[in-house]
C-alpha positions in Angstrom: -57.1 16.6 -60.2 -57.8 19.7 -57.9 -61.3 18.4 -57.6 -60.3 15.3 -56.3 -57.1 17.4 -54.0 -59.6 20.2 -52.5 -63.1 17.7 -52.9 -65.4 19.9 -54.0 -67.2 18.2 -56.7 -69.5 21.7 -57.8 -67.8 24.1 -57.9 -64.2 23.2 -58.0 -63.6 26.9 -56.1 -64.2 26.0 -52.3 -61.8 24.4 -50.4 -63.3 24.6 -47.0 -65.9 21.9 -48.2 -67.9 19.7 -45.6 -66.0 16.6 -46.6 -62.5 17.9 -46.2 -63.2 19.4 -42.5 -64.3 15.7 -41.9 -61.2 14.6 -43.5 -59.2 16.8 -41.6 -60.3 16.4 -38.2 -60.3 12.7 -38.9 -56.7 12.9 -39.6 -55.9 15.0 -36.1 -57.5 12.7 -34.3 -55.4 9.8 -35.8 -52.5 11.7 -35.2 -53.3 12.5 -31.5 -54.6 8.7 -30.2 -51.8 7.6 -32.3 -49.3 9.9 -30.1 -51.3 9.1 -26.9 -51.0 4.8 -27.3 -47.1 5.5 -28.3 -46.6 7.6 -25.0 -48.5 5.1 -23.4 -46.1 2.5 -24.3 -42.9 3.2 -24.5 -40.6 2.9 -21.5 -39.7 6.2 -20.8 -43.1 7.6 -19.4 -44.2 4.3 -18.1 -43.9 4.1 -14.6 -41.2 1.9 -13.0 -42.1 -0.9 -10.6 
């Protein structure tokens, strides 16, 4: 299982594998255009007309 958690599939020692940095900035960027569409819509920093 810590294979699978950290993804290193040699040595099962590296956790700062090529595949989780992916995984990880992936996830950040989800988070952030996730933040940036709810600000984006919701009423209280839309502007008023």
């Amino acid at each position: 299982m810590w294979m699978l958690h950290i993804l290193d599939f040699e040595d099962r020692d590296n956790f700062n594998t090529l595949l989780l940095q992916i995984a990880a900035r992936l996830g950040i960027i989800t988070i952030i255009s996730g933040l940036v569409l709810w600000l984006m819509t919701t009423s209280l920093f839309r502007s008023r007309q």
